[in-house]
N, C-alpha and C positions, 0 to 999 in steps of 0.2 A: 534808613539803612537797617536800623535794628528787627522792623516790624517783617521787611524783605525775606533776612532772615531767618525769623522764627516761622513766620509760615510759611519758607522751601522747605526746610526740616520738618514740619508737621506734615506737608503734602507728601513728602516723599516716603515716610516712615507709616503713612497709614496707608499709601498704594503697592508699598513693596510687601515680600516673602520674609519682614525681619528676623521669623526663626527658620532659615532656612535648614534643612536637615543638614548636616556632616554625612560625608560621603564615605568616609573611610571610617566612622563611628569611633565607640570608644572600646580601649581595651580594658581589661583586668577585673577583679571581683573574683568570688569564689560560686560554685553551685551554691513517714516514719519508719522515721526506719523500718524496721521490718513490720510485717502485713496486724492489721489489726480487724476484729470483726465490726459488721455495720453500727453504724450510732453517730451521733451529733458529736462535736466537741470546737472547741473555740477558743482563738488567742488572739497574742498581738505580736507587733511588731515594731521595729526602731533599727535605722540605718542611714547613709548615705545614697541621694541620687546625683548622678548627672547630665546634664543636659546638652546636648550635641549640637554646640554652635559654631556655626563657619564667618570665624571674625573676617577673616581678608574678605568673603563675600557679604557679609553686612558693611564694610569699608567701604566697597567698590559701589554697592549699589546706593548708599547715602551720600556717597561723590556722586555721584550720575541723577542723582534728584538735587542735587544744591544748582549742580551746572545748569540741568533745565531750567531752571529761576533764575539762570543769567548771573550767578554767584561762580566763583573760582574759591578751591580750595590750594592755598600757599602752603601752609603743612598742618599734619593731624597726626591725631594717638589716640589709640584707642583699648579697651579693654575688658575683658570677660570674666563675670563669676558664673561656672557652671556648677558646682557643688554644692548640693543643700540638705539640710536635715528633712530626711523622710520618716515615715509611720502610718502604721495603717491597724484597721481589725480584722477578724477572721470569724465567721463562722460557717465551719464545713461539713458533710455529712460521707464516711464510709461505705460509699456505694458494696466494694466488692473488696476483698481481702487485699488486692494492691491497685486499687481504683478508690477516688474519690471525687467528691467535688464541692468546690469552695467559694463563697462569696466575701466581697471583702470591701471596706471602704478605706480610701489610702489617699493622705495627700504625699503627693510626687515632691513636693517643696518650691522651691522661686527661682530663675535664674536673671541674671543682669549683665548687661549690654552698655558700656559708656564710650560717646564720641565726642571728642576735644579738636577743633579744629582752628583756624586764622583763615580766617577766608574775606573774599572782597568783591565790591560790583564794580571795580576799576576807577572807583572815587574816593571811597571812607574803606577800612577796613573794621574787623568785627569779631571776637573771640565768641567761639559759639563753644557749647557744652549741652551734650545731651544724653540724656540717661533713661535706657526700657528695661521695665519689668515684667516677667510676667511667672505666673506660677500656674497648676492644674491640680483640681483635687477630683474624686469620685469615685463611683461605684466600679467592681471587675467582678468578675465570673470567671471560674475555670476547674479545667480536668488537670488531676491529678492522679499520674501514675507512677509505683513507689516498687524496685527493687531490693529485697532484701540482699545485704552482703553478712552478715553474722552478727551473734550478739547484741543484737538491739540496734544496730545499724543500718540506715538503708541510705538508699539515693533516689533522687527523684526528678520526674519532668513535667512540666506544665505547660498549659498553652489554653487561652481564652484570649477575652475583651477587656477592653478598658473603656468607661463609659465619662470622660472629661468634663469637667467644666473650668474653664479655662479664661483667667483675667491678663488682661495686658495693661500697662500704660506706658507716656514717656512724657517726660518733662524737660524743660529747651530754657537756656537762659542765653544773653549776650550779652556781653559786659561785665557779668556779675546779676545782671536784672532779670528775672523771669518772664518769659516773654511768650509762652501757651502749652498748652498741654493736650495731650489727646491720651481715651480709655476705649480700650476694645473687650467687650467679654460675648465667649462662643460655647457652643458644646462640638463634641468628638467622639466617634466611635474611633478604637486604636484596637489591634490585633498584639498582645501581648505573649510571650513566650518566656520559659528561665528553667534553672535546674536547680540542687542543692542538696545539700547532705544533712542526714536529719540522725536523731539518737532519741530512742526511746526507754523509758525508765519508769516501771510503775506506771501512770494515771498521765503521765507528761510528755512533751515531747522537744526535743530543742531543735532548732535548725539552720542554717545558713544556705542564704537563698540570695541567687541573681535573677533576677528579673531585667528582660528587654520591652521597651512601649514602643511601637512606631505611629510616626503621625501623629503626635499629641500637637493639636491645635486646629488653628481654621486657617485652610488654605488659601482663601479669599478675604481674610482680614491680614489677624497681625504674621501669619507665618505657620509652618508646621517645624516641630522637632521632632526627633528620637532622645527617649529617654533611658537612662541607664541606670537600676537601683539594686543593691546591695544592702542586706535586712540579716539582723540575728532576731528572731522568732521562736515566741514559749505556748505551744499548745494544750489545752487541758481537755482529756478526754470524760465525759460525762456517763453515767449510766443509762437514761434514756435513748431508749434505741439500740441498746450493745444484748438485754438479756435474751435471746433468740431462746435459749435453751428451755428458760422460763413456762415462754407462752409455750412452747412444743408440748411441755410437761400438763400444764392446763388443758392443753388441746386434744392429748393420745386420748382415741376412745379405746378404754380397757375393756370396761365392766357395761359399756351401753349395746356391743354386738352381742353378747349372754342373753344378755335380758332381750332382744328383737327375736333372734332363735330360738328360744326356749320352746315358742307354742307348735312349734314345727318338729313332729314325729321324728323324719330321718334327719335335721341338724343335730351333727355329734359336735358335745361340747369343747369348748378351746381347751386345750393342754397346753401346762404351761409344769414342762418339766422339771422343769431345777428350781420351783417355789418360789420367784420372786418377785411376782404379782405380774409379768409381763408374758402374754401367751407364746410359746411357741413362734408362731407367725411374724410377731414383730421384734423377736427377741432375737440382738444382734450377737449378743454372748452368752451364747444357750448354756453352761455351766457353772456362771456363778457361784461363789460360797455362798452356802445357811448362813444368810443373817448377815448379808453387807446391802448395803443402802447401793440402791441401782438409778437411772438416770431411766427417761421415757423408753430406753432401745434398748433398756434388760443390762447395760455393762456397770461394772460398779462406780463408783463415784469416788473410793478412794482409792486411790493403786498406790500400794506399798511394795519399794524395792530396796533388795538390801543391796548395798556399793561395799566393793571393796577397797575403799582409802587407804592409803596407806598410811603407816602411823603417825598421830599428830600431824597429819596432813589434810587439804583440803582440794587436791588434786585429782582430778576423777581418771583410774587406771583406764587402760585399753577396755578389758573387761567391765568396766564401768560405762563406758561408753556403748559398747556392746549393748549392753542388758537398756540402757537409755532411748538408743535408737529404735529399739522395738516398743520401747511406748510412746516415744511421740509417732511413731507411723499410726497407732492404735490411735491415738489420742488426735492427730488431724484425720486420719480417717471419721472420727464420730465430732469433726467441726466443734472442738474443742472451744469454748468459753475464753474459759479461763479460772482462776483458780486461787489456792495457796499450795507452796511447795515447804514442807514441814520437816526437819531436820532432828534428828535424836540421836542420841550416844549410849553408850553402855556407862556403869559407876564407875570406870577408873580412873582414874587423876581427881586434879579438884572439879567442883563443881561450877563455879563460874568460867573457869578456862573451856570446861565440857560445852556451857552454856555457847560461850562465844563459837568454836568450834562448830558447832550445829548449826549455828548461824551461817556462816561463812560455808560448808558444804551444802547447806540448802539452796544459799545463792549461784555456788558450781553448779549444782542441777539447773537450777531454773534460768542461768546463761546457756547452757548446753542446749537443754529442749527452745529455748528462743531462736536459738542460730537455726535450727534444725525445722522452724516456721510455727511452733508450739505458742499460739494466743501471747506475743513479742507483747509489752504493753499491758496485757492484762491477769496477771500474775503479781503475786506478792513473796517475799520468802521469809519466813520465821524461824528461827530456830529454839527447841525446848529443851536440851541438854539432855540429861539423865532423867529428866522431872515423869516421862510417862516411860516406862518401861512395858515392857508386853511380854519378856520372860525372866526366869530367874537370873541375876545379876553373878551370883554365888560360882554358876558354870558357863564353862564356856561358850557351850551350843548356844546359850541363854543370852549372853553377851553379844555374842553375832547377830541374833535374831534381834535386840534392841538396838543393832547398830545399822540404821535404817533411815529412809525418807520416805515419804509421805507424800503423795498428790491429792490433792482435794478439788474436786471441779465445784463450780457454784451453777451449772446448768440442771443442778438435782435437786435443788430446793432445800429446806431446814426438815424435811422428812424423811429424804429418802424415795 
């Protein structure tokens, strides 16, 4: 009787669909922010998956494999863990300003399936108990494309593959006695999809991300599911691959079209009118100041603007935002880097309050030009208080003119 059946339950559990998908799936979960330039960068992840099992149809169909073996089920119970710790890695590369694309290795986690039944071949009866496992770990691929909503904030949508590898087992006792087991392992190609809302800060990125898997499994062994995972994820953006600005600066030929022309009578030599080493031709802001460090397209590398704060304040005026807007338009027109945003006061009050103060308005700028699509991500903001002044502190005009901020791009190199 016993031997009967552990091997109906084994036959029947290794010809059926056991992870049959859920039809009606699962609900709930939640979805860099804003755009960042090309480059590598890589994190991790840690969340909740789960797993879309249709108990009453694994109920019905391990009834209907005991009956074939001439057994009757008197009554049973049965039950589901779909819920499991997930985790995965990341590393992705910044195709396009709000494109990307990411590779990732991720176990999904395990989900379990138990049936308890009293069943009989119309002679002895038989306590059966039987318990499957199966879990999917492996490789995904995917496009990633990122909306910016303001300040360092975006939302995002994905969609690639999942590339499975996928173990099953189930173990059968009666009586109390263990009485056979069976293991299935497969692989799977699955079409994955999710969205999520991400925040970017400095060099990092945070996220909350749902992810959908379908078909994770083998259709012709233990079953296919859909799977459901939900992840808070911490990106770190790297410097290789971000400095575009760099190689450009390496690459401008200034000085090698001079020298090809020279030996040629009617070549008139390049003009480069406002002196700062970039001719004419390629020079995107033909008036420069004498004597400000320029980036390969002639515009300068620091832009200094003075804000109208209001007192003791770190709130950027109408007028402030004004005078802003027209330099991040400048500033992603010449596909802006990225930077430091540099904050300064005049000498009144004390000095450490000044210090903090600068701080905290450098960081108003550098949220404003982020919402505004300004290098989100790759910006830093400092503040120096009183410490560098650039006019007399004594007058007023003097004071105004010290009460200012700073952009420093890093696509201009330590020269200039």
């Amino acid at each position: 009787m016993k031997s009967r059946i552990a091997l109906a339950v084994l036959a029947s559990l290794a010809t059926m669909p056991v992870l049959a998908a859920d039809n009606h799936g699962l609900h709930g979960g939640f979805g860099s922010a804003s755009y960042v330039e090309p480059g590598f960068y890589w994190g991790f992840d840690l969340g909740q998956s789960s797993f879309g099992l249709d108990q009453r149809d694994l109920d019905n169909q391990l009834a209907a494999g005991l009956g074939d073996e001439g057994l009757s089920v008197l009554n049973s119970s049965s039950e589901t863990s779909e819920d499991s710790f997930t985790w995965g890695i990341t590393l992705g590369y910044q195709l396009l300003r709000y494109l990307a694309v990411e590779a990732a290795y991720l176990d999904l986690g395990e989900a379990e399936y138990k049936y308890n039944a009293l069943v009989t071949d119309g002679v002895d009866q038989g306590d059966l108990r039987s318990t499957f496992n199966a879990d999917s770990s492996g490789p995904a691929v995917s496009l990633l494309a990122t909306l910016p909503i303001g300040a360092g904030w975006g939302v995002y949508a994905r969609a690639g593959m999942y590339f499975g590898n996928n173990d099953g087992s189930v173990d059968t006792s009666v009586d109390g006695v263990p009485s056979g087991s069976f293991s299935d392992s497969s692989t799977s190609q699955s079409f994955l999809w999710g969205a999520g809302l991400g925040y970017t800060r400095g060099r990092w990125t945070s996220r909350l991300d749902y992810q959908k898997f379908t078909d994770v499994g083998d259709e012709d062994g233990l079953g296919e599911v859909d799977v459901d995972r939900i992840t808070f994820s911490a990106i770190y953006r790297t410097d290789f691959g971000f400095q575009r600005g760099s190689r450009a600066t390496a690459a401008a030929p200034v000085a090698a079209p001079v020298a090809v022309a020279a030996p040629a009578a009617a070549a008139a030599a390049p003009v480069d009118s406002d002196g700062d080493g970039v001719i004419d031709a390629n020079d995107r802001c033909p008036n420069t100041p004498a004597g400000d460090r320029v980036g390969p397209n002639g515009c300068s590398c620091d832009v200094s603007v003075q804000l109208q704060f209001g007192f003791d304040s770190a709130e950027l005026t109408a007028a402030d935002r004004a005078a802003l807007d027209a330099v991040a338009a400048r500033l992603n027109e010449l596909e802006f880097v990225g930077g430091e945003v540099a904050g300064h006061t005049d000498s009144v009050g004390d000095e450490a309050y000044n210090l903090d103060l600068s701080k905290r308005r450098a960081q108003a700028v550098l949220d404003y030009l982020s919402m505004k699509g300004v290098a989100p991500g790759r910006m830093t903001a400092v503040g120096f208080g009183e410490s560098m002044p650039i006019a007399d502190n004594a007058t007023e005009e003097g004071r105004a003119q010290n009460r200012r901020v700073v952009i420093r791009r890093t696509d201009c190199g330590t020269a200039g």
